[in-house]
PLY file of the C-alpha trace (Angstrom):
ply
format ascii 1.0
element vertex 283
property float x
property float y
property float z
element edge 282
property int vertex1
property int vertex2
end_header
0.00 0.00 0.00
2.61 2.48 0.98
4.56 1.63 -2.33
1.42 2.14 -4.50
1.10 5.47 -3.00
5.02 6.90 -3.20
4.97 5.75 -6.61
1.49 7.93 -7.24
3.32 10.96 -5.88
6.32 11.17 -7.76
4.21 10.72 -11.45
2.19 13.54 -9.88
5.46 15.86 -9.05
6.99 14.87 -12.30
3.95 15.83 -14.12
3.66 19.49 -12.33
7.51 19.95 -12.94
6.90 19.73 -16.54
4.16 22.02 -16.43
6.12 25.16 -14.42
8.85 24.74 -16.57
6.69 24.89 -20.12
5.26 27.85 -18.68
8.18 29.69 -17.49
9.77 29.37 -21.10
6.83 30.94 -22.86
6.68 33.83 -20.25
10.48 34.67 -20.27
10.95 33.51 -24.35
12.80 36.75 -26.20
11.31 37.44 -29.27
14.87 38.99 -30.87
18.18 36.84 -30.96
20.92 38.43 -29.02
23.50 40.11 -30.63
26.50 40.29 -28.26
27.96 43.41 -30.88
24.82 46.00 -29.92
26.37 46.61 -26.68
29.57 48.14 -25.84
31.82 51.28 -25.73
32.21 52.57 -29.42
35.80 52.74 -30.55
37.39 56.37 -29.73
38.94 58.59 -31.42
40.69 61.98 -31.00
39.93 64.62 -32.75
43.64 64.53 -34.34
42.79 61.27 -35.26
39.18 62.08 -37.07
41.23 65.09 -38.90
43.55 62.00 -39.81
41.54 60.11 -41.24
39.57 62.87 -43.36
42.58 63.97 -44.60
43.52 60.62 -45.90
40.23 60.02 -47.39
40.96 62.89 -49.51
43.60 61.07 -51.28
42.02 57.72 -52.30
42.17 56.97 -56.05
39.81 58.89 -58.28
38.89 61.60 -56.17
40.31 64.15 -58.02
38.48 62.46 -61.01
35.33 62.80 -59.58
35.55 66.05 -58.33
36.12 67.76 -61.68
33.19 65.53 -63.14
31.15 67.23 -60.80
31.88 70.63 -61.51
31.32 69.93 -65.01
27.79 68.58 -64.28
27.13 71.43 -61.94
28.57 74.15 -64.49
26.32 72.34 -66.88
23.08 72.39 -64.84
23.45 76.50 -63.68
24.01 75.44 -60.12
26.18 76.46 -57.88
28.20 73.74 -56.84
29.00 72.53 -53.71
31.61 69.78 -52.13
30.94 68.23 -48.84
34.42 67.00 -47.03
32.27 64.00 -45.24
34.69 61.29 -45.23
34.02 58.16 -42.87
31.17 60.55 -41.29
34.20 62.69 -39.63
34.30 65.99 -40.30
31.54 66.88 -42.23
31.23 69.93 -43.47
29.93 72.05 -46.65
32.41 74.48 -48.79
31.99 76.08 -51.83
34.68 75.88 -54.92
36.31 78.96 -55.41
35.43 79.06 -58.67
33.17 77.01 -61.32
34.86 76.23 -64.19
32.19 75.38 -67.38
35.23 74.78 -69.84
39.30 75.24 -70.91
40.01 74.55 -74.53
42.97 75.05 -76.64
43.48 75.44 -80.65
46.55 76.14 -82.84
45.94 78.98 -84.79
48.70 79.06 -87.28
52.28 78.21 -87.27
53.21 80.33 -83.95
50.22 81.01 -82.33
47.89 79.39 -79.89
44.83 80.56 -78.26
43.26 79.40 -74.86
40.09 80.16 -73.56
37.88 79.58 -70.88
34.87 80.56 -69.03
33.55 80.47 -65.29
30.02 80.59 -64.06
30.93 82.16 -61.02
33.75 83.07 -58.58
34.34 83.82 -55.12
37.72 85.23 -53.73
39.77 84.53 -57.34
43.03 86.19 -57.65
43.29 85.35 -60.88
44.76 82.49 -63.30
47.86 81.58 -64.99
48.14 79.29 -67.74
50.46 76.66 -68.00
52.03 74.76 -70.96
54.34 71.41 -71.07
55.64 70.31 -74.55
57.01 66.53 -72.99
53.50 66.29 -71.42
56.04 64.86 -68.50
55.28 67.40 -66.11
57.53 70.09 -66.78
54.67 72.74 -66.75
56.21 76.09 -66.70
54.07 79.36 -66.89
52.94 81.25 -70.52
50.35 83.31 -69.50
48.70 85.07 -66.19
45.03 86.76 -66.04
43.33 88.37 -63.30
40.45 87.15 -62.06
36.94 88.61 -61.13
37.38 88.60 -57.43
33.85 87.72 -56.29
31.09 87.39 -58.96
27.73 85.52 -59.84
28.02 86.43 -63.68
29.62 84.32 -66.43
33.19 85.29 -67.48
35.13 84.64 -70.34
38.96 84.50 -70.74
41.13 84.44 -73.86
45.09 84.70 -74.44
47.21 83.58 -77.22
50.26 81.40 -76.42
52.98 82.10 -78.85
54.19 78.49 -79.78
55.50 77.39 -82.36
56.35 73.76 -81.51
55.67 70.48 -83.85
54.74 68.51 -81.40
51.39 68.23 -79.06
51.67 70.84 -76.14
49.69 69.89 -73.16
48.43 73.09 -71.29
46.52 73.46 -67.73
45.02 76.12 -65.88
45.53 77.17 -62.61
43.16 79.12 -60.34
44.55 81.58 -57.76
42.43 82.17 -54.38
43.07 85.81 -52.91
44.84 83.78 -49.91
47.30 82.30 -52.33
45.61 78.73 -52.38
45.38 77.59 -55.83
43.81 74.20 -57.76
44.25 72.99 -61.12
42.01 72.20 -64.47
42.26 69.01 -65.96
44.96 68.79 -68.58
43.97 69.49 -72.31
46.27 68.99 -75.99
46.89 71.15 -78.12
48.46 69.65 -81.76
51.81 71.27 -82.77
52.77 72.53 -86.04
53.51 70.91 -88.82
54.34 72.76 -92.13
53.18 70.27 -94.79
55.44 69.09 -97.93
54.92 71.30 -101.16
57.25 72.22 -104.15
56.80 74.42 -106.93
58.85 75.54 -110.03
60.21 78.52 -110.63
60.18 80.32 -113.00
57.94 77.74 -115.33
58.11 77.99 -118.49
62.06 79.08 -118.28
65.45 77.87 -119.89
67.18 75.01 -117.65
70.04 76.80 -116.82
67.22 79.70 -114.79
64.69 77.07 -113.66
64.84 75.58 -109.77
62.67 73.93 -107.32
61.26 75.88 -103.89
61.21 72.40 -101.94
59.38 73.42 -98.23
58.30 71.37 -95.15
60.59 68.17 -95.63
60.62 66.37 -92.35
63.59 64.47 -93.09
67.39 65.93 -93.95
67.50 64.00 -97.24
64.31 63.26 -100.15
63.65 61.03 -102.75
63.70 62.84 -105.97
62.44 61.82 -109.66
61.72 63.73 -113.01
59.54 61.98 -115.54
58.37 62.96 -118.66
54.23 63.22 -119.11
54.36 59.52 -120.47
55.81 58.31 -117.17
59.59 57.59 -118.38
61.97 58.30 -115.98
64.81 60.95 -116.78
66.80 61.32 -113.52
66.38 59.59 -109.83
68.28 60.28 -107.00
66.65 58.91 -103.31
69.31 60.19 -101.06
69.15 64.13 -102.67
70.09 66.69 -99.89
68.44 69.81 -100.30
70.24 73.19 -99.57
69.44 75.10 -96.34
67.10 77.58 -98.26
65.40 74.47 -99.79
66.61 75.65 -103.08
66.85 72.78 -105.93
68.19 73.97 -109.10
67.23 72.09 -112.48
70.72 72.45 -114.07
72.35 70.46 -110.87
70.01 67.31 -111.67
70.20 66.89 -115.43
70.25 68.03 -118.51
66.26 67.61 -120.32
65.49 68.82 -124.04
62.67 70.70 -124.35
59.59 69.92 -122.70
57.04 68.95 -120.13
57.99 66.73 -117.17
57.08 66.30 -114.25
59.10 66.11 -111.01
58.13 64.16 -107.51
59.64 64.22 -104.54
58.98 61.75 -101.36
60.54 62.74 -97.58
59.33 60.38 -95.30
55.53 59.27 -95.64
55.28 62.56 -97.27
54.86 62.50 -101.44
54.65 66.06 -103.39
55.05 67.05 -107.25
54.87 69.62 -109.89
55.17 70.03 -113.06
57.22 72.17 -114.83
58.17 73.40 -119.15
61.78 73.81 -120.09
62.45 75.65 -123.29
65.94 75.68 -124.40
0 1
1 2
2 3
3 4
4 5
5 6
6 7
7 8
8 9
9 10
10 11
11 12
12 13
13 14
14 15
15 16
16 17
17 18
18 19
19 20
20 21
21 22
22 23
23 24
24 25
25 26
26 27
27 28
28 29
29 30
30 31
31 32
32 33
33 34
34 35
35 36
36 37
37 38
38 39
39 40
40 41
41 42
42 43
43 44
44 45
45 46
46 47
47 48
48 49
49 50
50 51
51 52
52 53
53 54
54 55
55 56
56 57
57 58
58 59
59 60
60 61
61 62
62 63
63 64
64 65
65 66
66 67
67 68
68 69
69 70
70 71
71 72
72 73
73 74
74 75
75 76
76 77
77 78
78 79
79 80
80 81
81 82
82 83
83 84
84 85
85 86
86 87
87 88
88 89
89 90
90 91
91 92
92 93
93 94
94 95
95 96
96 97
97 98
98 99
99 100
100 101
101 102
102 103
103 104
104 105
105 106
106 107
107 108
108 109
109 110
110 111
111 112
112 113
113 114
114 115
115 116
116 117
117 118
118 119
119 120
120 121
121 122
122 123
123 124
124 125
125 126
126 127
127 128
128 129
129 130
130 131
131 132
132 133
133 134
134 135
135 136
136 137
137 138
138 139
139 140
140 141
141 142
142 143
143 144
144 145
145 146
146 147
147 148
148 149
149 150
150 151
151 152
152 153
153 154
154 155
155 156
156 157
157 158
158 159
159 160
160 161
161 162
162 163
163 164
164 165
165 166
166 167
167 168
168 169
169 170
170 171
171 172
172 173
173 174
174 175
175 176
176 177
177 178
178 179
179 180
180 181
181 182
182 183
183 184
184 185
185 186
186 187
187 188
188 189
189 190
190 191
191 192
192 193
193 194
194 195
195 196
196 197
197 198
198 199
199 200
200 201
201 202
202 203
203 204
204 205
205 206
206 207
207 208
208 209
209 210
210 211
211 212
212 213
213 214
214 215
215 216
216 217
217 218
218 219
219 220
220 221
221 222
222 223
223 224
224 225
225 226
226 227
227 228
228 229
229 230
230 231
231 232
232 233
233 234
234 235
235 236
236 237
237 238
238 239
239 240
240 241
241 242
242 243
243 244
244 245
245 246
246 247
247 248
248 249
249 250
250 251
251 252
252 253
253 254
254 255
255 256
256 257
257 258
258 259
259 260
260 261
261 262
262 263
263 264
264 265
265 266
266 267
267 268
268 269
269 270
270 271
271 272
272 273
273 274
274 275
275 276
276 277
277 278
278 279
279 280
280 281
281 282
């Protein structure tokens, strides 16, 4: 009897234990997982080290890139722009560019001349500009021209100078913006193609007697041409492809060879570069 009844008791207390502890998990169940990385000090920082780090944010890759993009799009669109130096959410603040470039262009206008131009949509505190040139394109920038600038204005200004230049090969030319402080930024970089006097010859005087008639040769990029006569039918009379030329380019007739009266025609080849005329001798 007393067995019967012990073991009655302890199905009963097993089956209340259950119960409690079912109950106390709904009550005290958490609807949201922990997460052991909401709580805690945040990481600190002086404020050296926040200036630190904007600084160096300036400098990533591309920045520079994207910055002029910008002022193109905003010179484009009317607006003023506007840069905001928020790097890693330190130091965030709102400046405006001293000055809002819409364009810089550059174009050869003869053999010794170059003009540059730009124009700004507005300015604030601008000293002026100065225009720089490098013929390498290597960096050696050196300065060609200097303009004053509008000091503060809202209106749309226009700038023009002429480089003198007179340089075959592509010169590579930048601006550079001066604040009243003496801070200054740069343009982007823009090429301008150098001069190059193309190949021509003529005959002079034509008609004339061999012994008066010569060749103005002009614009021969190499120190030695390839020079033929041929008569109108295409026979060949004379041939020389190592001819050098005299300092004033002068070729006369009478030097070459000696042609009966006639039409011929003569052709001369420097480098990729082919000319001809044709010239009467009347002896």
């Amino acid at each position: 009897m007393d067995i019967r009844i012990s073991c009655d008791v302890r199905i009963i207390l097993a089956v209340l234990l259950i119960s409690v502890s079912h109950a106390f998990s709904q009550v005290y169940k958490s609807p949201v997982p922990f997460r052991s990385s909401s709580f805690g000090p945040k990481p600190f920082k002086s404020r050296q080290q926040l200036k630190l780090d904007s600084l160096q944010a300036l400098t990533r890759p591309g920045y520079a890139r994207e910055l002029q993009q910008a002022i193109h799009k905003s010179a484009q669109n009317g607006s003023v722009f506007r840069i905001t130096a928020c790097e890693g959410g330190y130091l965030c603040t709102a400046r405006s560019l001293p000055v809002s470039l819409v364009y810089f262009s550059g174009l050869r206008l003869n053999a010794s001349e170059v003009r540059l131009q730009w124009e700004t949509a507005s300015e604030e505190n601008n000293s002026g500009f100065e225009v720089e040139r490098s013929i390498a394109g290597t960096g050696d920038y050196r300065v060609v021209a200097r303009l004053d600038g509008s000091g503060n204005s809202v209106k749309v200004k226009k700038y023009v100078t002429v480089d003198p230049n007179t340089d075959g090969n592509t010169s590579y030319y930048r601006l550079k913006q001066i604040d009243l402080d003496g801070s200054y930024t740069y343009s982007t970089v823009i090429g301008v193609q150098g001069f190059k006097e193309l190949l021509s010859v003529r005959a002079l005087p034509n008609p004339a007697r061999q012994s008066e008639l010569y060749f103005q040769l002009s614009g021969a990029s190499t120190k030695t041409v390839d020079l033929a006569i041929y008569t109108l039918s295409g026979a060949a009379v004379y041939r020389n492809k190592t001819y050098k030329p005299e300092s004033s380019e002068r070729i006369a007739l009478k030097s070459l060879a000696r042609l009966n009266t006639g039409s011929y025609l003569i052709k001369i080849a420097a480098g990729e570069d082919v000319v001809s005329a044709s010239f009467v001798v009347i002896n």
